[in-house]
MARRO-322041 format. One record per residue (C-alpha): residue number from 1; x, y, z. Coordinates in Angstrom, 3 decimals. Example, Ala and Ser with C-alpha at 12.3 -4.5 7.8 and 13.67 -1.06 7.14 Angstrom:
+-----+----------+----------+----------+
!   n !        X !        Y !        Z !
+-----+----------+----------+----------+
!   1 !   12.300 !   -4.500 !    7.800 !
!   2 !   13.670 !   -1.060 !    7.140 !
+-----+----------+----------+----------+
***
This chain:
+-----+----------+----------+----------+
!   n !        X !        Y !        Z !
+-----+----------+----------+----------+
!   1 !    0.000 !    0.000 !    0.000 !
!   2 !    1.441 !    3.719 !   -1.035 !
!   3 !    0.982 !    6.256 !    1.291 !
!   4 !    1.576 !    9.924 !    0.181 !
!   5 !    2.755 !   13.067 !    2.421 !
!   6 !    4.090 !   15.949 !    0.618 !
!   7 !    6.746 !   17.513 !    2.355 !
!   8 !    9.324 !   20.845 !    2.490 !
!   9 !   12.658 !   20.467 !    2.488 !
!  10 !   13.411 !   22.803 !    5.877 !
!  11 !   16.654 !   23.509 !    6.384 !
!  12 !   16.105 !   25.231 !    9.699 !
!  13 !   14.633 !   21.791 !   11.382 !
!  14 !   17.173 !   19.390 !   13.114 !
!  15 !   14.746 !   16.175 !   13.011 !
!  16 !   11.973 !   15.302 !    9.719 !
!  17 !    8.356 !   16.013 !   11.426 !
!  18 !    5.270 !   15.035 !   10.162 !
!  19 !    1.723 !   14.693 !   11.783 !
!  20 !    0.875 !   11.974 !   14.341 !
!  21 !   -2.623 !   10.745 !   12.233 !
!  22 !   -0.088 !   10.328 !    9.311 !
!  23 !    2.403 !    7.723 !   11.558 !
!  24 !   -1.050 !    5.988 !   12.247 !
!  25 !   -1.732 !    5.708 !    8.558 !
!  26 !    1.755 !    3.993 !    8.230 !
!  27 !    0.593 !    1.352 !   11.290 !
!  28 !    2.861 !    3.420 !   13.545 !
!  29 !    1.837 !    3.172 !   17.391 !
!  30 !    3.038 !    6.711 !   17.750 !
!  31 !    3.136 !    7.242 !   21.766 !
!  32 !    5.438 !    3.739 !   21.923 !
!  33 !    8.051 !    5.993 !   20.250 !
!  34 !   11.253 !    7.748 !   21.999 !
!  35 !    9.808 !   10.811 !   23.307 !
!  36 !   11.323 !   14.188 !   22.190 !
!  37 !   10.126 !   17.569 !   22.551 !
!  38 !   10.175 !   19.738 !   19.733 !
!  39 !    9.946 !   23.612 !   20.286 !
!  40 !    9.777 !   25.822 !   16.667 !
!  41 !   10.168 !   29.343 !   16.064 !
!  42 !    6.915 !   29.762 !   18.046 !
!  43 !    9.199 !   28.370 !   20.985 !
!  44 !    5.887 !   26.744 !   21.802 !
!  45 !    6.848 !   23.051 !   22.968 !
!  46 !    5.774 !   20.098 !   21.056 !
!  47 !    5.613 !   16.531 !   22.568 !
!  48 !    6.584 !   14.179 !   19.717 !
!  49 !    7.766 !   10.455 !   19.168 !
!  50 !   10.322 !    9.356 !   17.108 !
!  51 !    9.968 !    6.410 !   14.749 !
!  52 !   12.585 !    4.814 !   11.455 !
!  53 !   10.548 !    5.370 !    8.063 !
!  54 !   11.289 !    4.202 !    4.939 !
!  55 !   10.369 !    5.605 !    1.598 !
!  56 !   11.502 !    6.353 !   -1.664 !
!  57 !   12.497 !    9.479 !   -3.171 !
!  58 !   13.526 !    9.438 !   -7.301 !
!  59 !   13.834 !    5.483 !   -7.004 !
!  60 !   16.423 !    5.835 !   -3.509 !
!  61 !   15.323 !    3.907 !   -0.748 !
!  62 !   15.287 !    6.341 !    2.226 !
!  63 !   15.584 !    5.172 !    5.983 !
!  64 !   14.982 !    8.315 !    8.589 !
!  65 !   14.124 !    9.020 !   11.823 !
!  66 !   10.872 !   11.120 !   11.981 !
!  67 !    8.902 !   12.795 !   14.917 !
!  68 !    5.777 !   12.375 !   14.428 !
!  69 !    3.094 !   14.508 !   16.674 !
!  70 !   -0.613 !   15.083 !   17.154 !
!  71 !    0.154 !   18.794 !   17.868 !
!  72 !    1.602 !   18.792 !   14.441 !
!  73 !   -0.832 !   20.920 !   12.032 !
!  74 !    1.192 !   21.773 !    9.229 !
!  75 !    0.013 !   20.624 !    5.854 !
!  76 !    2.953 !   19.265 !    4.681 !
!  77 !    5.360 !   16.842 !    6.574 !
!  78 !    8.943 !   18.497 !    7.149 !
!  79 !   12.189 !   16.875 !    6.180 !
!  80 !   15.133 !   18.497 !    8.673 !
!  81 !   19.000 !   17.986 !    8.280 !
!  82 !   19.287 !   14.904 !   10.769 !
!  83 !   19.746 !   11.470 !    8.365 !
!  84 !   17.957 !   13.294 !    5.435 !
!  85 !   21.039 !   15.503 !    4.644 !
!  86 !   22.893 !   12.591 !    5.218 !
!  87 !   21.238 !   10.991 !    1.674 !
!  88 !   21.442 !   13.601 !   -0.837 !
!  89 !   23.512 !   16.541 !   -1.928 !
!  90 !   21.296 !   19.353 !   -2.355 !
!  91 !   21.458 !   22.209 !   -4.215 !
!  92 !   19.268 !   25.525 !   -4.197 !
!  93 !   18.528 !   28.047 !   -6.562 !
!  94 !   17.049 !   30.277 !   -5.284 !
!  95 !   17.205 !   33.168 !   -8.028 !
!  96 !   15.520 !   30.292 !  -10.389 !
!  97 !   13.089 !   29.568 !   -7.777 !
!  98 !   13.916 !   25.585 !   -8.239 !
!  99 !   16.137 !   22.619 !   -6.335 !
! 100 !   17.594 !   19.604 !   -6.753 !
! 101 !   18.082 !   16.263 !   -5.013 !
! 102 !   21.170 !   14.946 !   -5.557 !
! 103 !   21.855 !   11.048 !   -4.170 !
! 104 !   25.243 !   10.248 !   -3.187 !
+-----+----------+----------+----------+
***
């Protein structure tokens, strides 16, 4: 079975995020997860749980570790520099208003 989440590359997050109804959708028990509280640039605090997901991106088999949270309400999941970074080279340009993934 696919599953699809659309997410934003965010250069500013340490850890991918995504909402807690989406780990559900993957068969995730989310609160059996390693706790981790996540505060944003609202420096509101955020419990989340942290959980290995694999998926594909351009035919590369991804493994990361995501928090996943019910206080989440973003409509897009968030992919941050922790083991994400760690897959691709990326490059941004900005003036062109595009990006690329680049594996390594």
């Amino acid at each position: 079975m696919n599953f699809i989440l659309n997410c934003l590359i965010d250069t500013g997050a340490v850890i991918s995020m995504m909402p807690g109804e989406f780990g559900e959708s993957l068969g995730l028990e989310i609160n059996k997860g390693e706790q981790f509280i996540i505060s944003g640039i609202d420096n509101v605090a955020m419990p989340s749980y942290i959980h290995e997901v694999e998926f594909n991106i351009n035919r590369v088999q991804c493994k990361i570790e995501v928090a996943f949270s019910y206080n989440f309400k973003f409509p897009y999941g968030l992919l941050g520099r922790k083991d994400f970074f760690d897959l691709f080279k990326l490059h941004f340009y900005q003036k062109d208003n595009y990006f690329e993934l680049e594996d390594y």
